[in-house]
N, C-alpha and C positions, 0 to 999 in steps of 0.2 A: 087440787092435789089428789082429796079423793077419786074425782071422776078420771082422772088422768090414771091414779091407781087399777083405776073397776075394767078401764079400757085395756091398758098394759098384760093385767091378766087374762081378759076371755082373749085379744089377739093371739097369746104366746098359746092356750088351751086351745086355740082353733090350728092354729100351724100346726104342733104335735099331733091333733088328733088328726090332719091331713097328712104327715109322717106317717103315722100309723095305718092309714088306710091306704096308703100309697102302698106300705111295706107289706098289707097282708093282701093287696090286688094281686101284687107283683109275684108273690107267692103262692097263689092260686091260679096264675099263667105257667107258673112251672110248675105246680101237679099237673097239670094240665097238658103240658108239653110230656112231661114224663110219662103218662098214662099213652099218649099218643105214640110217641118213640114206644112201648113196651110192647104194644097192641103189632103193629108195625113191627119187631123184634118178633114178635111169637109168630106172624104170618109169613116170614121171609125165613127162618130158621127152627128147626127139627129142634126140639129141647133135648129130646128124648133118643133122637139119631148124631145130634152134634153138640151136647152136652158143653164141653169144652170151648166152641166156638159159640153159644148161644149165654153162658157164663161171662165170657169173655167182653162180650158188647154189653151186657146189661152190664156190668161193672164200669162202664166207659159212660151209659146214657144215666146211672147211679152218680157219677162224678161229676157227671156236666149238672144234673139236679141240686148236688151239694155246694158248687162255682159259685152256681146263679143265689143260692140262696146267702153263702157270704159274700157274696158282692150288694144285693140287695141290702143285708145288716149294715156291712160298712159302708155302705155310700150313706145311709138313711140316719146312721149314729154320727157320722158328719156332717150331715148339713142340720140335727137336732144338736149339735154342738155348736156351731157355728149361732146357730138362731139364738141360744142361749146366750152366747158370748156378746151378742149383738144386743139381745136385749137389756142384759146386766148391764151392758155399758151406756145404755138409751137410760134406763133408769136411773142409772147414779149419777148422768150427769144432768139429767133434769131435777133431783133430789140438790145437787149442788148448787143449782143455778139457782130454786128457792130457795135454798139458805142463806146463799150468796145476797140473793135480791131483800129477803128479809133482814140480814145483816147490814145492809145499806139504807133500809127504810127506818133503820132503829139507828144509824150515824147521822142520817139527813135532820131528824128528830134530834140527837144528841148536841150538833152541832146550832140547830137553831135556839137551842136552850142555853148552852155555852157564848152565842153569841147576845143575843138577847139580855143575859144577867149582867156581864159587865155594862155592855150599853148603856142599860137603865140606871145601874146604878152612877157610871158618872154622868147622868143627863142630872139625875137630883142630886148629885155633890155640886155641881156646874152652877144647877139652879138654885140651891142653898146660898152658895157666894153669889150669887148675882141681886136675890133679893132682901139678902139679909145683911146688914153691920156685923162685924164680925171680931174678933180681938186675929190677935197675929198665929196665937197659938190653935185656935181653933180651925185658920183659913189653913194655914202648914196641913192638922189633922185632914182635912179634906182634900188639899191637891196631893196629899200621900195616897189617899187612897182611891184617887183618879188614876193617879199613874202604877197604884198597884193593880187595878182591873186594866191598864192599858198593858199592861206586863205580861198580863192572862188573854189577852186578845191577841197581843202578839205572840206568846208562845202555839198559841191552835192557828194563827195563820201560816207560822213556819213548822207543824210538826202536818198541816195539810199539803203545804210546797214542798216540801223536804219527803211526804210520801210517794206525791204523783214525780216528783225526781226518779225515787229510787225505781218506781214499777215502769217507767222509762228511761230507766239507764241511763237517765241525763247526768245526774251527780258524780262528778271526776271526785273520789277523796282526796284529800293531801298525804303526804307519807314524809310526815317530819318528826325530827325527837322533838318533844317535851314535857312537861313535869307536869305528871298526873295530880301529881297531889297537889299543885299550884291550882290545876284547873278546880278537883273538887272544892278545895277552900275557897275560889271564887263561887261558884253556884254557891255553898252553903252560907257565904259572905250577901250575898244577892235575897236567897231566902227566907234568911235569918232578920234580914230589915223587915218583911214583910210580916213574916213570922215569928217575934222574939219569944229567945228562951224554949224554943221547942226542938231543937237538936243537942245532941250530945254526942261530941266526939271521943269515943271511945279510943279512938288507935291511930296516929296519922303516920305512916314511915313515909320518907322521901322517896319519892321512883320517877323513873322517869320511862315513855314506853314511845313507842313509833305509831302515828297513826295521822286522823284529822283529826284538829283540834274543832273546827265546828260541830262535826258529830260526838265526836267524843262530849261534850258538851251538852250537847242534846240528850242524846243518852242519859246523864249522871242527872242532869234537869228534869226528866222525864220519872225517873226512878223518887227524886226526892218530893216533885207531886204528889207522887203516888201517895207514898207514906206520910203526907202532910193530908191528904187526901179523906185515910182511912183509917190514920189515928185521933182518937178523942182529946178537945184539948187539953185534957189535964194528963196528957203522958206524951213522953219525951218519943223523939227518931234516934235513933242510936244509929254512928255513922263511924265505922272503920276502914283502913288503907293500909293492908300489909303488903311486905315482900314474900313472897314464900320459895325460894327456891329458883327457878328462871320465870314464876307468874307471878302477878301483883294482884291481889283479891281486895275489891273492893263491895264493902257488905251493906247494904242500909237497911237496919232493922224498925217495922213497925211493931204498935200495940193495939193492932185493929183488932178485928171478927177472924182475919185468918181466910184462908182458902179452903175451901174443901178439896179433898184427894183428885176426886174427877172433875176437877177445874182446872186443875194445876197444867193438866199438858194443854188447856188450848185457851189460856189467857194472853200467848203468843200470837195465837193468832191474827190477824184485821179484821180493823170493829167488831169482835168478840168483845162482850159484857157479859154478867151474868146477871137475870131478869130483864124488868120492861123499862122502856124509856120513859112510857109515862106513869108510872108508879116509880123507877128506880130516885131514890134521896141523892146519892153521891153525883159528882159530877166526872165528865169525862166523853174522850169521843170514840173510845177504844183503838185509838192509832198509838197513846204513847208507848203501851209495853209491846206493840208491833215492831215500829222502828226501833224500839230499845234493841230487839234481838236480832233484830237486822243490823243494825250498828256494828255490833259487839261480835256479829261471825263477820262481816267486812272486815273485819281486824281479826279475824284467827282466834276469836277468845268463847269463851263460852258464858252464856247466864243460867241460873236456875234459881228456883225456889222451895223456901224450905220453912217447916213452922217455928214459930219462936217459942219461946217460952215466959211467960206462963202462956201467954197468947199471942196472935199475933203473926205476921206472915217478915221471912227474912229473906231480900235478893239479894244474887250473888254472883257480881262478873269479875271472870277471871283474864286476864291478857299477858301476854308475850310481854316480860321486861323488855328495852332498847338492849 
């Protein structure tokens, strides 16, 4: 990046300064012509005998000097424009492309770690019941918690397929009515086994809104991660569903660390995290609040985020009632 930088600059400082000498050649051909034409003027006409006529052409070979030299400015201020234009766009989009690339070298990372923990962990719940005697209540304890890491393997299998869909336009939505609040009760009904006692439904109203129910589902899955994610276990997700007028606001609040201000707009992003993969604690592949927002403008609605109180980060999608 640096050496790409060091080159970017002396190239752009070489064209300019060949701008620049082009422009003052060019202009040192036309003193030059003007000196000649003036020379040439004084020998073909009387200054002194034909005043008037000897006035007259120098004002003519004065205007051809003044042409040439705003022709010479503006052709030279357009193509140092042009070269600028051209470079800014060579650098940003090579600035992109390592972001872009480092942004995928920190998902390739994130996802082999996400694959990897469930893995292991049901390869030793597997092998616990295989070598061990076991009472009934213990063996339950542990195919719970096989098929809770198989919950988590399938979620990042379909939140990876459900991405390269969207960014090839493969996925047709549905556009049916039904009852939002049916859906979030199921996720929370789903998460809550996994998770007891860590949600708190502050508000359910019944609504019902027009959309896909797969994604729509995803979405609201993707969102309760999150906040299961980055709250501590000893404090609740707080989860409401109002009507408010012709949109239906559905809110899930965490008791995490919160967002900082210059986070906030580009944790939308794909595979955005903030920090490193191999130091970062939390888990994640940075696709869920991607397709979260992608979901949620596919249906016309909006999401945002905002901080809680006392702490803690609150999101917020709003949709079109049916």
């Amino acid at each position: 990046m640096r050496l790409f930088t060091t080159a970017h600059i002396l190239l752009f400082l070489y064209v300019v300064s060949a701008i620049l000498f082009w422009g003052y050649s060019l202009e040192n051909n036309s003193q030059t012509i003007y000196q000649l034409e003036y020379k040439s003027l004084q020998a073909e006409v009387d200054s002194a005998a034909s005043p008037g006529t000897f006035n007259g052409r120098l004002e003519s070979i004065k205007n051809k000097r003044d042409t040439r030299t705003k022709q010479y400015i503006g052709e030279g201020s357009t193509f140092l424009l042009v070269i600028i234009i051209g470079a800014a766009v060579v650098y940003t989009s090579f600035r992109r492309s390592i972001r872009l690339s480092k942004q995928q070298n920190n998902f390739m990372l994130s996802v082999t770690h996400e694959l990897k923990s469930p893995i292991a962990a049901m390869k030793l719940n597997l092998q616990t019941l295989e070598r061990h005697k076991l009472d009934e209540e213990k063996k339950g304890l542990l195919v719970n918690r096989c098929v809770k890491e198989a919950n988590r393997l399938n979620d990042l299998c379909n939140n990876m397929l459900f991405a390269s869909q969207m960014e090839g336009r493969q996925y047709k939505p549905a556009k049916e009515k039904l009852s939002l609040s049916d859906l979030v009760n199921d996720s929370l009904h789903d998460y809550a086994s996994s998770y007891p006692n860590r949600f708190v439904v502050k508000e359910m109203d019944t609504v019902s809104i027009t959309g896909d129910k797969v994604s729509l589902q995803m979405a609201v899955n993707n969102l309760l991660e999150n906040a299961i994610k980055y709250t501590p276990a000893e404090k609740p997700v707080t989860v409401s569903l109002v009507e408010n007028g012709n949109q239906v606001i559905l809110s899930i609040a965490d008791e995490g660390h919160g967002i900082p201000e210059d986070e906030k707009p580009k944790i939308f992003n794909k595979f955005y995290r903030v920090g490193n993969e191999e130091t970062r604690k939390s888990k994640g592949t940075g696709l869920g609040l991607y397709l979260t927002s992608k979901i949620v403008k596919q249906h016309r609605g909006k999401i945002s985020v905002k901080d809680n109180e006392p702490q803690g980060a609150v999101f917020e999608i709003a949709l079109p009632v049916a």
